[in-house]
Each structure stands twice: as C-alpha cells, then as structure tokens.
C-alpha positions in Angstrom: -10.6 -75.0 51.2 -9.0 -74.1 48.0 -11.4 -72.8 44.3 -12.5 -76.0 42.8 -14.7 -74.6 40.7 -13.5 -73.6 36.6 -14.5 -70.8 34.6 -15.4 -70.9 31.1 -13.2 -67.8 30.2 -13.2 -68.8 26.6 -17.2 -68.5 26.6 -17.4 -65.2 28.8 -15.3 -63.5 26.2 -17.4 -64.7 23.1 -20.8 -63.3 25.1 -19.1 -60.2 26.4 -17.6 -59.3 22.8 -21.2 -59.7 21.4 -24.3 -57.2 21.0 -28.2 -58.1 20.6 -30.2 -55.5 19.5 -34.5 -55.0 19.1 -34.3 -52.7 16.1 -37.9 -52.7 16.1 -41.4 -53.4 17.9 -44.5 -53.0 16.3 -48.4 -54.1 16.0 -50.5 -53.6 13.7 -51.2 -54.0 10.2 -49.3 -53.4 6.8 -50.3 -53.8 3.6 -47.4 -55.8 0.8 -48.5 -57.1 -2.3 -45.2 -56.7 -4.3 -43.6 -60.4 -5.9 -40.7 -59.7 -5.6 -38.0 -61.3 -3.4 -36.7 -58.8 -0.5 -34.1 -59.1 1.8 -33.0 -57.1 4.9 -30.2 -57.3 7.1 -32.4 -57.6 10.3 -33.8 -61.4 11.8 -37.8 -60.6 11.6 -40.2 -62.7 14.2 -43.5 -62.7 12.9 -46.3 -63.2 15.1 -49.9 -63.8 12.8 -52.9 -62.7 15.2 -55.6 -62.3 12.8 -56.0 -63.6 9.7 -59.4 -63.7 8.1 -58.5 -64.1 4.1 -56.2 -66.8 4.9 -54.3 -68.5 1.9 -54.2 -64.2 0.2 -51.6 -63.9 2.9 -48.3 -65.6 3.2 -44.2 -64.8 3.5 -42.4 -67.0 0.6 -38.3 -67.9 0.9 -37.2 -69.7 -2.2 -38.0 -73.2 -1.2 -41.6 -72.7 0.7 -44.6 -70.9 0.7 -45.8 -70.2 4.0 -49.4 -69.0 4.8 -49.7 -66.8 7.9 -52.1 -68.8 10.6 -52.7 -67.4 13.9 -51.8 -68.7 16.8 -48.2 -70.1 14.9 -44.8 -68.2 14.8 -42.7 -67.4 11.4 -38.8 -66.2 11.2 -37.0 -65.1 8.6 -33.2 -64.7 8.8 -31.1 -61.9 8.5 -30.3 -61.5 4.9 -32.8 -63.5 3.4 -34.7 -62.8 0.2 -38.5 -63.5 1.2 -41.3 -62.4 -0.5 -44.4 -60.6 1.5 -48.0 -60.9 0.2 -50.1 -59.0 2.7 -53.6 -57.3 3.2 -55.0 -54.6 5.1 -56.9 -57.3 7.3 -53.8 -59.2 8.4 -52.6 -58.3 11.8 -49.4 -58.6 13.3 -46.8 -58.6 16.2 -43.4 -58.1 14.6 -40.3 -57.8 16.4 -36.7 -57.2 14.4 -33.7 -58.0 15.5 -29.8 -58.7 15.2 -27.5 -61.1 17.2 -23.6 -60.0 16.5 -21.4 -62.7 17.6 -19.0 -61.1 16.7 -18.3 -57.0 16.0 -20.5 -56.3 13.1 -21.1 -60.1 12.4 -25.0 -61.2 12.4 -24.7 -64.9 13.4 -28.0 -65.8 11.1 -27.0 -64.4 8.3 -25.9 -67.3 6.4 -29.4 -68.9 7.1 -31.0 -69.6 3.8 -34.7 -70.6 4.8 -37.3 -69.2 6.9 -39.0 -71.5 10.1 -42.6 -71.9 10.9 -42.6 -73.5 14.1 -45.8 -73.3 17.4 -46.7 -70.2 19.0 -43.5 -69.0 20.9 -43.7 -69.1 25.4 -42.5 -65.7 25.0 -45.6 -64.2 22.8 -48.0 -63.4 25.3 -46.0 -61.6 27.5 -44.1 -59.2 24.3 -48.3 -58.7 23.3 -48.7 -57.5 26.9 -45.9 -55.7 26.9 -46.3 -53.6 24.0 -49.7 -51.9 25.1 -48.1 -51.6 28.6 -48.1 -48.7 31.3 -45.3 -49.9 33.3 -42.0 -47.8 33.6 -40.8 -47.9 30.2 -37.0 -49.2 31.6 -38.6 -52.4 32.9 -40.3 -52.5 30.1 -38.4 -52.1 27.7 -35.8 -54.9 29.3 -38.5 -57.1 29.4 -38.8 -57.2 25.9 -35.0 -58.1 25.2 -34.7 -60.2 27.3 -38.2 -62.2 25.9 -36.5 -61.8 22.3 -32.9 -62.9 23.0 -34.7 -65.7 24.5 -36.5 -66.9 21.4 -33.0 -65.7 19.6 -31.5 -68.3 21.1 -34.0 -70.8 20.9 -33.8 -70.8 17.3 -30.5 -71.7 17.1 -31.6 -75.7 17.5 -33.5 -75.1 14.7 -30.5 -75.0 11.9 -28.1 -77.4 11.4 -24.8 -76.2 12.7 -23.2 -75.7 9.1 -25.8 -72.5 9.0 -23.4 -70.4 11.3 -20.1 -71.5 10.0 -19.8 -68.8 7.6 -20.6 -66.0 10.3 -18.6 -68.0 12.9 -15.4 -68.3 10.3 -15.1 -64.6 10.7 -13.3 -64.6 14.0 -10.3 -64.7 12.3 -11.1 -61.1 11.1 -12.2 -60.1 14.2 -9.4 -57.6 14.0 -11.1 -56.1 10.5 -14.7 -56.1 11.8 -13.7 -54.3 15.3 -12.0 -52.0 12.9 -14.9 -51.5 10.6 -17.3 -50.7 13.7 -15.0 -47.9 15.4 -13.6 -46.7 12.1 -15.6 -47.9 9.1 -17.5 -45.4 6.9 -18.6 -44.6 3.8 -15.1 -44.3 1.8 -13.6 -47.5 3.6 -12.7 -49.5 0.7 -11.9 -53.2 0.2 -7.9 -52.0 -0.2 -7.9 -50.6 2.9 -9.0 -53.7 4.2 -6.5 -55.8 2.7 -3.7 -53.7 3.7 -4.6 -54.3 7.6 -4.2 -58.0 6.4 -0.8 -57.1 4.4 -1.8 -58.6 1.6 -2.9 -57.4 -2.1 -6.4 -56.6 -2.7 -7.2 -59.8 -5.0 -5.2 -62.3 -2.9 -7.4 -61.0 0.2 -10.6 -61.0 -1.3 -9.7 -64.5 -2.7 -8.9 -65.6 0.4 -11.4 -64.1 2.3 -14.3 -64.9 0.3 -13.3 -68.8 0.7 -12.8 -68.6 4.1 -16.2 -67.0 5.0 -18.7 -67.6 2.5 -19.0 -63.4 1.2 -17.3 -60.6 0.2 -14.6 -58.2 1.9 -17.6 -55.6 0.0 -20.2 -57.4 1.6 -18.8 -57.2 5.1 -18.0 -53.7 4.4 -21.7 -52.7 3.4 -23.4 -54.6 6.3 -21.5 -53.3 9.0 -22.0 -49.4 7.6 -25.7 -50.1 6.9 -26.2 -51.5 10.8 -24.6 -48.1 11.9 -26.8 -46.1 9.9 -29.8 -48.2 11.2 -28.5 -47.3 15.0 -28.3 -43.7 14.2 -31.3 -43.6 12.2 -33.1 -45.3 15.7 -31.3 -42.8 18.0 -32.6 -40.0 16.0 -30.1 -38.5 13.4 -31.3 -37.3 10.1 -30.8 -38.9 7.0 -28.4 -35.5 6.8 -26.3 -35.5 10.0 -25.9 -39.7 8.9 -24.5 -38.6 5.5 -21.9 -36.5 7.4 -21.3 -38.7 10.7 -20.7 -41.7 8.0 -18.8 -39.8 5.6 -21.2 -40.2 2.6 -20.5 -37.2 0.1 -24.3 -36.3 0.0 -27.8 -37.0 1.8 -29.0 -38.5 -1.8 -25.8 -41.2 -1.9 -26.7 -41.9 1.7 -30.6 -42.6 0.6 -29.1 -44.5 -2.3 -26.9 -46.5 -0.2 -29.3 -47.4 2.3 -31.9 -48.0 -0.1 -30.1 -50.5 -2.0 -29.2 -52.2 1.4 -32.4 -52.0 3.1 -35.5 -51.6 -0.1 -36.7 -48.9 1.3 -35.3 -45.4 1.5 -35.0 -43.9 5.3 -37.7 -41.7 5.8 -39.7 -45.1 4.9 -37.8 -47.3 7.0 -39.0 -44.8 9.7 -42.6 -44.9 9.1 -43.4 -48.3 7.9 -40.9 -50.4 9.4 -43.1 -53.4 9.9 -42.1 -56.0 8.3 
C-alpha cells in the first residue's frame, strides 16, 4: 500500500521554530503595596491559596480590579501594566513564563487585559510538585509540560485579533533570528533597517504599522529576555554587561531596570510576582 496519510509541515515548522520557557517557580508570600502600574515582559499565572484580609489584596489591569480568592486562577500577559496590592498574609503559587512563536516574539504580548478564570486541572499537581523529592529532571519536566499546558489553554480565552500583532512579525522573522544570535546592547534601529534595505524612517514607519510596536521595542525585548536567560543560568550582572556588550555593569542595571522595575540583584531575590 502506498502513504495515505499527510503531514502538516507548515505546522511542524511553526512549533519547531518556537521556545517556551518557565522563567520562574515560586511559593510563598510577597509583600506589594506600590499604586502604581507595572509591566514585565514575562506571562505571570497566579495561583491565590490563602487569603485571609480579602478585598486588601487584589492585581488591577486598567479596565478591572480583581481581588485574589483562593481556590480561583489570575493571568496577566506579557507586557502588561498591572498594579499589585499585596500583604504579608497573602500566599501564593506563581509561575512565570514566555511562549515565543516566533525567535524573540512573545505571542501574548499584545494582550491588554488580565483573566480570572476557575482553578486550573494543572494546579494541584505544580503545588505537589514544587515541595517534591523526586529526581529533579522528571521534575522539573513535569512542570513544563503542566504550564505549557495551561499556556495553551489560554489561548481560547482572547479573541484572535490579540495575537495578530505578535503573529504579523513573521515577516521579520529574518530580523528577530538575527536579533537572538547577534543582537546586543549597541544594535541600533539603523542596523536593522539596513537588513531590510531600506532608510531608517521608512522602516520604522513601515514596521510599526505592520506590527503594532517599534523596531526599539523589538530591539529592547529580545536583549532583555537574553539577559533574563543568563541572569537564570547564573552570570553576574558583570559578565552580562560584557557577554551583551553593555559599556558598564551600571547601564546594564539601568537597562534592565527600566525593562523589568526592578534592578537584577532584585529580580534574583524577589522574583515573585
């Protein structure tokens, strides 16, 4: 008999082109009172497990207010400016992470409201897991796998307009590969629009319509995720500045603080929320 069967080669090269990442796994609890709106370029999955002042403590986008109840699950995109109003009697499961769809490209990052939905399948097991014994390598894939799967999940939950600004930048898939094997800290917006042979306003003109943000705001994301990896694998806010090509430790902190709202030594310790 001859193949009958036909492969989705189209689809295997859009999964095998992109990266999921847990950038962090925590529990616990971590005291916010600040009003003022903060965004970071990681997807945060908040799971409430005790709550006892209720109302005191909630996670605001700029449409909602939404008090944190037990037993319910909250997410806030990737780039969104939420506000954090927590207490020291708040405790928490929070997971971080970032879907690329494409090289460099968060596909929630155009998202612009936070979800409340019921207690995620997933949540027992990732509470389980985190005070667990087992071989940290089964562990460990446990846990992605459990978060992808809500990742992906969530996807129903916007409107398909969400993701066309992310999705609209496969047409600079070229730029974006470029930016994660050669991107740094002096990679400037010209450089950019001379791989796209054209001049530096007609590119950003164009590219800005075509994606919904800037050639500097492409820029800045991708550079800040590497840092992120190389902050998690280790490297010292030092070794980054050099690695990334930052012409000092203190325009590193200043970059990354102005990316992330926190400097890197504070990302490190108190990366909860």
């Amino acid at each position: 008999m001859g193949i009958t069967h036909i492969d989705r080669d189209d689809l295997l090269k859009i999964i095998n082109n992109s990266r999921f990442y847990v950038r962090h796994y925590a529990k616990g609890t971590y005291p916010y009172r600040k009003q003022e709106y903060k965004a970071m370029p990681v997807n945060r999955l908040f799971f409430p497990l005790q709550n006892p002042n209720g109302e005191d403590n909630y996670i605001a986008d700029h449409f909602k207010s939404y008090t944190m109840v037990p037993g319910r699950f909250y997410f806030v995109p990737a780039y969104l400016p939420v506000i954090f109003l927590l207490d020291e009697e708040l405790q928490f499961l929070s997971v971080h992470t970032n879907l690329y769809i494409f090289p460099g490209v968060e596909l929630f990052s155009a998202c612009n409201h936070m979800l409340e939905l019921p207690q995620q399948p997933e949540f027992q097991e990732l509470l389980e897991l985190f005070s667990s014994t087992d071989n940290n390598c089964i562990a460990a894939a446990k846990v992605g796998g459990l978060a992808f799967s809500i990742m992906a999940r969530l996807l129903s939950s916007y409107d398909e307009e969400a993701f066309q600004g992310p999705l609209s930048l496969k047409q600079y898939m070229h730029l974006t590969d470029y930016l994660v094997k050669q991107g740094d800290a002096q990679t400037s917006v010209s450089e950019l629009a001379s791989i796209c042979g054209e001049s530096r306003e007609c590119f950003t003109r164009h590219f800005k319509e075509r994606t919904g943000i800037t050639p500097k705001q492409l820029i800045d994301r991708v550079i800040t995720g590497r840092c992120l990896e190389l902050l998690q694998n280790g490297r010292s806010s030092k070794e980054i500045a050099t690695l990334m090509n930052f012409s000092s430790e203190y325009v590193f902190s200043r970059f990354f603080k102005r990316n992330i709202n926190e400097s890197p030594r504070q990302w490190m310790q108190k990366k909860l929320l």
